[in-house]
N, CA and C of each residue as an Amber inpcrd file, in Angstrom:
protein
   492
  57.4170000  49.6550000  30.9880000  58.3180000  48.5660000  30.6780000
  57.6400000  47.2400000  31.0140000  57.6340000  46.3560000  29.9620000
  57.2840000  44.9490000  30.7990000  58.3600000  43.9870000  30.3630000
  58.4350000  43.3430000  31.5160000  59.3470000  41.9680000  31.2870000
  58.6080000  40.6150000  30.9340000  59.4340000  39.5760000  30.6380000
  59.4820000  38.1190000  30.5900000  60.2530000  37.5450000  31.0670000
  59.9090000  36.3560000  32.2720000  61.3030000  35.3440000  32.2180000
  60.3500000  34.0690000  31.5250000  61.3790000  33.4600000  30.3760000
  61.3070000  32.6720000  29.8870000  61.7040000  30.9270000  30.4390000
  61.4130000  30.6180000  30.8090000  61.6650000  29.2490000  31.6620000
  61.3480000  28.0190000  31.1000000  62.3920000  27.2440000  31.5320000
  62.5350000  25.8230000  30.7530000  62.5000000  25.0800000  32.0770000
  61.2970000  24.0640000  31.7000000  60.9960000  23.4250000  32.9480000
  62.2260000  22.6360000  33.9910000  62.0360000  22.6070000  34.9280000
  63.1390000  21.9420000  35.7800000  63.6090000  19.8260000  35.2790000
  64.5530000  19.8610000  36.0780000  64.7510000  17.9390000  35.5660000
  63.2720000  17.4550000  35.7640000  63.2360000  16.8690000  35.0950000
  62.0120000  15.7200000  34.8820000  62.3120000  13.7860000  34.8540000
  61.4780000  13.4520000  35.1210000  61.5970000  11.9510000  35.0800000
  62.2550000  11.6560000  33.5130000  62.4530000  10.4450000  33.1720000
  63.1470000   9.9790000  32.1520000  62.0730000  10.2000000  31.2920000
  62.3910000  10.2000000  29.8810000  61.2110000   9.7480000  28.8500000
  61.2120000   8.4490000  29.1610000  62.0330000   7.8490000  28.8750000
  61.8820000   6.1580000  28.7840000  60.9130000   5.4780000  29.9080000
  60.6860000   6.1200000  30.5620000  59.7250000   5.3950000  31.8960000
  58.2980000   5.0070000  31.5490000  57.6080000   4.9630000  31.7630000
  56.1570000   4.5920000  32.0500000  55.1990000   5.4320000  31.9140000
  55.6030000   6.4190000  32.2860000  54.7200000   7.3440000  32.5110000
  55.1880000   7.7730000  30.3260000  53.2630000   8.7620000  30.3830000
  53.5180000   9.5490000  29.0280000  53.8420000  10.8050000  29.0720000
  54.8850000  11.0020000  28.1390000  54.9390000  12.3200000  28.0480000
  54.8700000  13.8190000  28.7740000  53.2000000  13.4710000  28.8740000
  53.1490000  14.6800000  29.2230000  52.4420000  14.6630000  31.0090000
  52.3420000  13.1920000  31.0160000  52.5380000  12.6230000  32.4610000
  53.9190000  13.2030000  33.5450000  54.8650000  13.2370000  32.7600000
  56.5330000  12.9960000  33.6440000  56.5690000  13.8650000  34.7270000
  56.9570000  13.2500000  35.8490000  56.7470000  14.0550000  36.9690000
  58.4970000  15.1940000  37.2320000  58.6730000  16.0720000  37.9720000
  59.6230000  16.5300000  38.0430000  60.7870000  15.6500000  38.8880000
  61.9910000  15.6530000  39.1350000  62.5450000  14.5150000  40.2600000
  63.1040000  15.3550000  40.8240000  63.6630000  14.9740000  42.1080000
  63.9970000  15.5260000  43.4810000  64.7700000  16.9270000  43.1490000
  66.1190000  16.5800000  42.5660000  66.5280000  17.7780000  42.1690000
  65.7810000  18.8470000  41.0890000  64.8600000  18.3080000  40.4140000
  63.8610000  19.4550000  39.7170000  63.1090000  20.2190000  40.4290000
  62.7300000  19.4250000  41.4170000  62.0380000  19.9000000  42.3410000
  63.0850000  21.3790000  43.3770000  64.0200000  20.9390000  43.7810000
  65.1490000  22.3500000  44.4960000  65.3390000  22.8510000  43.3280000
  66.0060000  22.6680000  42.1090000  65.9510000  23.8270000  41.3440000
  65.3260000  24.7220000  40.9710000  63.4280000  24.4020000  40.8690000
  62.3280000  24.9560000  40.4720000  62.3590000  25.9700000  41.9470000
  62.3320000  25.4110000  43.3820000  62.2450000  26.4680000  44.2240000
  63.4920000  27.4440000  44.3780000  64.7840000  26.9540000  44.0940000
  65.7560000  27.6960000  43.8650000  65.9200000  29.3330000  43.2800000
  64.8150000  28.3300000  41.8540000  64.5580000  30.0690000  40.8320000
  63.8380000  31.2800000  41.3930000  62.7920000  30.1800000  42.3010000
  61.6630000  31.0610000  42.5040000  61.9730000  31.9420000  43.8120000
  63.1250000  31.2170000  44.9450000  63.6460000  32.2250000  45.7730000
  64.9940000  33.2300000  45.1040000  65.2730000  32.9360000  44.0750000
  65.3780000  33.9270000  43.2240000  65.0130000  35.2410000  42.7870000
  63.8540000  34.8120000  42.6220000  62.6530000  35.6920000  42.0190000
  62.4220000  36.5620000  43.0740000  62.2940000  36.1950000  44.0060000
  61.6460000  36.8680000  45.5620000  62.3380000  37.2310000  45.9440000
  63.9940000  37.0100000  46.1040000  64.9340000  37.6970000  46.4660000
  65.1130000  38.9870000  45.8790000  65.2010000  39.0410000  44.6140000
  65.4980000  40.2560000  43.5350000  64.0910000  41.0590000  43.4790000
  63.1780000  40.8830000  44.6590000  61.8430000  41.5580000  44.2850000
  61.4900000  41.5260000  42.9680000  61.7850000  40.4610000  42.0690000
  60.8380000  40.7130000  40.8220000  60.2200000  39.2260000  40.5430000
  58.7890000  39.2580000  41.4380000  57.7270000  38.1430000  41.2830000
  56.9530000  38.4450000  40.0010000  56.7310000  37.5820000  39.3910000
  55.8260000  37.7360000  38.6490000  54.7260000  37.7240000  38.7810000
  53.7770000  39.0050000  38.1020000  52.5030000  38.8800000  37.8400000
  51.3090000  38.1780000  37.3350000  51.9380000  37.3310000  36.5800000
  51.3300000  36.0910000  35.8920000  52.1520000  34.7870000  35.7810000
  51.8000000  34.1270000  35.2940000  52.6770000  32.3450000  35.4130000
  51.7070000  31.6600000  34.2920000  52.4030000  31.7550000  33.4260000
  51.7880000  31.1100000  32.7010000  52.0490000  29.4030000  32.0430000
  51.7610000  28.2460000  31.9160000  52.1190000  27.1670000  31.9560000
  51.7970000  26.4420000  31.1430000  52.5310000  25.3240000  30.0810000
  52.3380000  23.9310000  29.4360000  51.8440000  23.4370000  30.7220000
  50.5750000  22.9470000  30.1870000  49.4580000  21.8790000  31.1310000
  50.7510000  20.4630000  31.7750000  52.3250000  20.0750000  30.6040000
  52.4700000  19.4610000  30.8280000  52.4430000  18.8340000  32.6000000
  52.8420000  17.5970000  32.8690000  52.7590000  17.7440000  34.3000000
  54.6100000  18.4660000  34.8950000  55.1110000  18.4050000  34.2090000
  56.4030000  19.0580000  34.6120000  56.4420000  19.7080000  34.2510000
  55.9240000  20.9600000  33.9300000  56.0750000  22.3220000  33.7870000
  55.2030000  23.1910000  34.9340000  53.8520000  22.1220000  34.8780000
  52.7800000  22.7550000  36.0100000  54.1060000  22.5310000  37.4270000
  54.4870000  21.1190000  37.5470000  55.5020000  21.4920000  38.5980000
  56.3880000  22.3000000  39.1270000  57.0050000  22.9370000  37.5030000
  58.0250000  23.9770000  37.9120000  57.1770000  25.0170000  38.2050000
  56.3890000  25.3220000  37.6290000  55.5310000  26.4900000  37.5840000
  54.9440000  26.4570000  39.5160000  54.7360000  25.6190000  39.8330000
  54.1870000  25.3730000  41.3240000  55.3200000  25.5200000  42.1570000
  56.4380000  24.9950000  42.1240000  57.2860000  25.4100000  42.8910000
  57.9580000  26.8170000  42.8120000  58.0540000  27.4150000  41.5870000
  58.7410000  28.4320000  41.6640000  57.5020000  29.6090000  42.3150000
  56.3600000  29.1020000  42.0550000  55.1480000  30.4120000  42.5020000
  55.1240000  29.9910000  44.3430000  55.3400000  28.5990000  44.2350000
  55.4170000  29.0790000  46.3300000  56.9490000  29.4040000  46.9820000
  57.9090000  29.0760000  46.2810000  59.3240000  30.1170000  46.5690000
  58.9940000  31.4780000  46.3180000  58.4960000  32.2330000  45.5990000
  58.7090000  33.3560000  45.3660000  57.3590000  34.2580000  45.8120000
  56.1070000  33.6230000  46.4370000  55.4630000  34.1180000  47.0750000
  54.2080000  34.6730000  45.9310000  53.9850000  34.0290000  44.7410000
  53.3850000  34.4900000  43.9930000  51.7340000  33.1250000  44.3290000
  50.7180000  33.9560000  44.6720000  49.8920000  33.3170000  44.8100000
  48.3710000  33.0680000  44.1610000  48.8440000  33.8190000  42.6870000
  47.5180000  33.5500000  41.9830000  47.5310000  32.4040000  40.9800000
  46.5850000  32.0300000  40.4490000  46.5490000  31.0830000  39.3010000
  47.2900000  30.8030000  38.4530000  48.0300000  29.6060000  38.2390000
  48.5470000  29.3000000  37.1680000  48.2580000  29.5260000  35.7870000
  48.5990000  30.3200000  35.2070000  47.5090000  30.3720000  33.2940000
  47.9400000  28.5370000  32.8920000  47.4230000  27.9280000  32.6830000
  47.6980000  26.9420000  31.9190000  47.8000000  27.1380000  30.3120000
  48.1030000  26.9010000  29.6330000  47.9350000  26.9820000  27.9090000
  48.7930000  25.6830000  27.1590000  47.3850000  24.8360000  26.2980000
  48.0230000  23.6920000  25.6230000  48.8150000  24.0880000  24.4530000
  49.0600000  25.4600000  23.8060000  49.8900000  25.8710000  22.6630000
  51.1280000  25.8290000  23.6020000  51.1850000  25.7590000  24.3450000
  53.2140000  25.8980000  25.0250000  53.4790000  24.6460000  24.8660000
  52.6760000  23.7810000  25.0810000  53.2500000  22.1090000  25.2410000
  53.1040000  21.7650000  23.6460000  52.6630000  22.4430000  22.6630000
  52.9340000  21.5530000  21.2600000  52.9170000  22.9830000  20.3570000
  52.4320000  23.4990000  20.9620000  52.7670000  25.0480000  19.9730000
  53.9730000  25.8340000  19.4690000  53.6720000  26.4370000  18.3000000
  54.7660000  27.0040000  17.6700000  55.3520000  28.5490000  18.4000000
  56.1450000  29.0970000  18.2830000  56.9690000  30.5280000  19.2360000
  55.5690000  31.4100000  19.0100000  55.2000000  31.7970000  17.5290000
  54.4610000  32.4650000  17.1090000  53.0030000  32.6920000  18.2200000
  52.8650000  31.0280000  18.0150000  51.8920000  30.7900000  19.2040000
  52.2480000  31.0040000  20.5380000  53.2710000  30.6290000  20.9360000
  53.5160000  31.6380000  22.7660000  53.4480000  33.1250000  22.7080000
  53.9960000  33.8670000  21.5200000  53.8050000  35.0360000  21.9020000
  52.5660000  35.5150000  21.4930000  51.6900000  34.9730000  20.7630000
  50.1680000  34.9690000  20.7930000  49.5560000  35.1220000  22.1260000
  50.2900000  34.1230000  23.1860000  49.3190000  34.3560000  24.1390000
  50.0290000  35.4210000  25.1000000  51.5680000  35.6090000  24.9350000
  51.2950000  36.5950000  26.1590000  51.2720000  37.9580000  25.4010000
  51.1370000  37.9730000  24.3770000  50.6370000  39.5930000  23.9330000
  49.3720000  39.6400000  24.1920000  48.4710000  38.4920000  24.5290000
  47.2980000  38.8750000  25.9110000  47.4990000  39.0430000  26.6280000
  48.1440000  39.3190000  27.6170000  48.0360000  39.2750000  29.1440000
  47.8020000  40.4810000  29.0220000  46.8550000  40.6550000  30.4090000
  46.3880000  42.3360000  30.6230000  47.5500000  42.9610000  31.2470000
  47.2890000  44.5810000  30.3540000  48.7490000  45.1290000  30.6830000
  48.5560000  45.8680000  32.2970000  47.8540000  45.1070000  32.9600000
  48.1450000  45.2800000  34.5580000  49.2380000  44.3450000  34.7560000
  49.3670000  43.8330000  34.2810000  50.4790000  42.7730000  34.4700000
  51.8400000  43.3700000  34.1010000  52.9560000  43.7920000  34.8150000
  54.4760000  44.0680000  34.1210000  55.1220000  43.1860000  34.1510000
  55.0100000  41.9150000  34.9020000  56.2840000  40.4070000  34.5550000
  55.1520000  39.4800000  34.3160000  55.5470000  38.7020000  33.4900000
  54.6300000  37.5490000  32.6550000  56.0020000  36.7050000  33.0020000
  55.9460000  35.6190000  33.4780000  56.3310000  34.1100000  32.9910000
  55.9730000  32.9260000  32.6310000  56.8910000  32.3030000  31.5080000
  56.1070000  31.3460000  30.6680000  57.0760000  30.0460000  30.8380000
  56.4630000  29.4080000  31.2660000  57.4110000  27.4090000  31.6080000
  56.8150000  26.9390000  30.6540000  57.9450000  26.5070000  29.9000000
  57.8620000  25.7160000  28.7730000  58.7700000  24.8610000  28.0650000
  59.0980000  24.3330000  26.8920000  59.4340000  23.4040000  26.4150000
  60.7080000  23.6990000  25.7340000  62.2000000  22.8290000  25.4320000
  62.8450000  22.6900000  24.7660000  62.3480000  22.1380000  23.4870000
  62.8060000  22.7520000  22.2510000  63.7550000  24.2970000  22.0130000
  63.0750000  25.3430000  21.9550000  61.2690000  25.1530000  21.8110000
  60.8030000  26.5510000  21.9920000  60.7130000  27.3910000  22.5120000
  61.3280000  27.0730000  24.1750000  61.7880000  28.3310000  25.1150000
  63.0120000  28.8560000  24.3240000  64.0670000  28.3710000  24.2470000
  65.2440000  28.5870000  23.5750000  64.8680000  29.8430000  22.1510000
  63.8230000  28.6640000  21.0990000  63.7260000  29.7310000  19.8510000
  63.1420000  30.7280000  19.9990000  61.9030000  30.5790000  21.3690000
  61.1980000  32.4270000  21.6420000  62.1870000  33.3690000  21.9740000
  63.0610000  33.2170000  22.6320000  64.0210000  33.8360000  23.4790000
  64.7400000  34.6680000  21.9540000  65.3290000  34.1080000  21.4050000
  66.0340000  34.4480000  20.0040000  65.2420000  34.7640000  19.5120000
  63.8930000  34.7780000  19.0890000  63.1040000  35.2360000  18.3960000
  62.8640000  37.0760000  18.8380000  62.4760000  36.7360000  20.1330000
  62.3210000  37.8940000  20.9020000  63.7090000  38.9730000  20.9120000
  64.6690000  38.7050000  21.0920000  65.8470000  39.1720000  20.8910000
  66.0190000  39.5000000  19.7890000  65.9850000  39.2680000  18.4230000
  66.5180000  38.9490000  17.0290000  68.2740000  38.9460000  17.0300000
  68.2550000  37.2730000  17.1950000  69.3350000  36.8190000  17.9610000
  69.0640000  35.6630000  16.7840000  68.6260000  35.1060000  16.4490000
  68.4840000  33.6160000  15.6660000  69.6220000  33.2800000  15.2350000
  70.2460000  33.8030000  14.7920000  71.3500000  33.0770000  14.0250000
  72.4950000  32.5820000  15.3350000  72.2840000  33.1360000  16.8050000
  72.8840000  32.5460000  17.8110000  71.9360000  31.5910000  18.9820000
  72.3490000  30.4020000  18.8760000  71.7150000  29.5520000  19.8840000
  71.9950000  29.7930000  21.2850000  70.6530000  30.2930000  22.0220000
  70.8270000  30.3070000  23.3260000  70.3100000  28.7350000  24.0150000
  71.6130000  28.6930000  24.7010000  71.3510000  27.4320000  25.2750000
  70.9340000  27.5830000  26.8370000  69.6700000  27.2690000  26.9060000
  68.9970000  27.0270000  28.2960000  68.8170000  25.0520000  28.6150000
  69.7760000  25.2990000  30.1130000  69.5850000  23.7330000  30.3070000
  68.5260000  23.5910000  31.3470000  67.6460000  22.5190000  31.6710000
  66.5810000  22.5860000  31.9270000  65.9780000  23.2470000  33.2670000
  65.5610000  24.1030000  33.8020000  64.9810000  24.7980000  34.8260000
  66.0090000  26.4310000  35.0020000  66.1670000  26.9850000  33.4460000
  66.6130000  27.5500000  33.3340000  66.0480000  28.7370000  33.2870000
  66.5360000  30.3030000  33.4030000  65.1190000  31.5140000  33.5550000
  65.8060000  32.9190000  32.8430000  65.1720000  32.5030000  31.2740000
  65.6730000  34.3730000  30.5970000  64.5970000  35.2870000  30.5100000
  65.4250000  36.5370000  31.1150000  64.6970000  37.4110000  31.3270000
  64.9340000  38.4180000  29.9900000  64.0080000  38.6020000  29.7700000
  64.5020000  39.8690000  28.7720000  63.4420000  40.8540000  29.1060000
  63.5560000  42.2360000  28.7820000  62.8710000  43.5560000  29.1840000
  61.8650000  43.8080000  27.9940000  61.6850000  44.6230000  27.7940000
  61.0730000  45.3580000  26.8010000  60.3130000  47.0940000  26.8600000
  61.0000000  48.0660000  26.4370000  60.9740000  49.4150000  26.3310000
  59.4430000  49.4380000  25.4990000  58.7300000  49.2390000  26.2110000
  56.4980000  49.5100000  26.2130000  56.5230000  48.7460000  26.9200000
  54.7380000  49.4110000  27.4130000  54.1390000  49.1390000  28.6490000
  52.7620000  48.7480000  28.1620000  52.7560000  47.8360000  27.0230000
  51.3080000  47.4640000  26.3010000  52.2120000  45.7650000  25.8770000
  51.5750000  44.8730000  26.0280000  52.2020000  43.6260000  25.9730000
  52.4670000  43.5310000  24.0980000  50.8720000  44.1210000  23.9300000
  50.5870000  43.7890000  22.3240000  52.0050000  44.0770000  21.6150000
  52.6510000  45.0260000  21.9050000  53.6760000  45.7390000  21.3260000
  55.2020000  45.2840000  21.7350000  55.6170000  43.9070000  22.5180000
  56.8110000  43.9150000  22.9750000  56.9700000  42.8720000  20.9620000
  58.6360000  42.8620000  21.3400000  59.0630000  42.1360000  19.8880000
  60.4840000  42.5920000  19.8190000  61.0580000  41.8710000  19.5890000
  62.6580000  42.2450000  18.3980000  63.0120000  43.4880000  18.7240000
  62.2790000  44.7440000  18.4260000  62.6540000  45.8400000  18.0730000
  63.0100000  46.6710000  19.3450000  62.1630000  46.1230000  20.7850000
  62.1300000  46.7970000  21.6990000  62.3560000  45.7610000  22.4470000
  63.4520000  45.2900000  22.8070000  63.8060000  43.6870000  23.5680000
  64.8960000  44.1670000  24.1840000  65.6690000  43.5060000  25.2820000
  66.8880000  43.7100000  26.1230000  67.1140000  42.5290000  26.8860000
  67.9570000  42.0550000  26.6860000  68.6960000  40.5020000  27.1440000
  68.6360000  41.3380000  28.7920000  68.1080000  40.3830000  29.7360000
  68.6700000  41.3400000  31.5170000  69.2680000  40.0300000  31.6650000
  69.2230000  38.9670000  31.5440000  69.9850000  37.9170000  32.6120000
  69.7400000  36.7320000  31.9170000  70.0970000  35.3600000  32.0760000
  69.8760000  34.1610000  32.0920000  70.7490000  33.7460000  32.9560000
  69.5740000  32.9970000  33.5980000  70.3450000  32.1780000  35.0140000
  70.1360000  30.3500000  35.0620000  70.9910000  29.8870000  35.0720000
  70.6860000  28.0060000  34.8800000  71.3240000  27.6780000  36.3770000
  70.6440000  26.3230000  37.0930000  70.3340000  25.7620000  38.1150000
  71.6870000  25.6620000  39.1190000  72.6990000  25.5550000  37.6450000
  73.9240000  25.3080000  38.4050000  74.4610000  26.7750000  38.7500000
  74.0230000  27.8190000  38.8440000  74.5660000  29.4210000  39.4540000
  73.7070000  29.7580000  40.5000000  72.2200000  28.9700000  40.8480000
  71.5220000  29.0210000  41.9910000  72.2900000  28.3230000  43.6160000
């Protein structure tokens, strides 16, 4: 079996500020929500094996806080297809991950966390709404990444900041 939690980065600074884009830092409460998830994660014994991340700077944030709440201490994957890439392209990359890996998580971007999630499900025609530092998990019946999809998918949870 391998899983995914799908994650939508925590609050972030305004767009309107100064900073660019892909500058925006997380703000105070992004910051407790991101560790929130991740003692989450560690609570329910299910850390992830990988972390994979939009380079943005608020995603690397969530991605950093939720990996020192939850006790996960290897490398961040960075990947610039999460921060401008299409679904097709996220699940491009984690149908790499080596299948030593059974939980992959991926911090990433509104609506493409949202449309992988439905994609992955074959759910599209219903909008899952994730508000920001939000974490869906879905399963998948194989134990080869290449092979998760639609057909072999299972909704386990979605959890948003305000049930932490």
């Amino acid at each position: 079996m391998k899983r995914i939690y799908i994650i939508r980065h925590a609050k972030a600074e305004d767009a309107r500020g100064s900073a660019s884009d892909i500058d925006r830092q997380l703000t105070e409460e992004g910051i407790r929500d991101a560790r929130s998830l991740g003692k989450l994660l560690f609570g329910l014994g299910m850390v992830p094996d990988i972390i994979i991340s939009s380079p943005a700077k608020r995603n690397v944030m969530t991605a950093q806080n939720i990996a020192r709440a939850c006790k996960y201490h290897k490398e961040i994957q960075l990947e610039e297809d999460i921060y401008l890439g299409s679904t097709d392209a996220i699940l491009g990359i984690i149908k790499k991950c080596s299948n030593d890996a059974a939980v992959a998580a991926v911090v990433g971007h509104s609506p493409t966390m949202e449309k992988l999630g439905s994609m992955l499900l074959a759910v599209g025609a219903i909008k899952i709404d994730m508000k920001r530092g939000s974490c869906l998990s879905i399963v998948f019946g194989t134990n080869d990444w290449k092979e998760i999809g639609p057909k072999n998918s299972m909704l386990e949870w979605l959890v948003n900041p305000e049930l932490l």
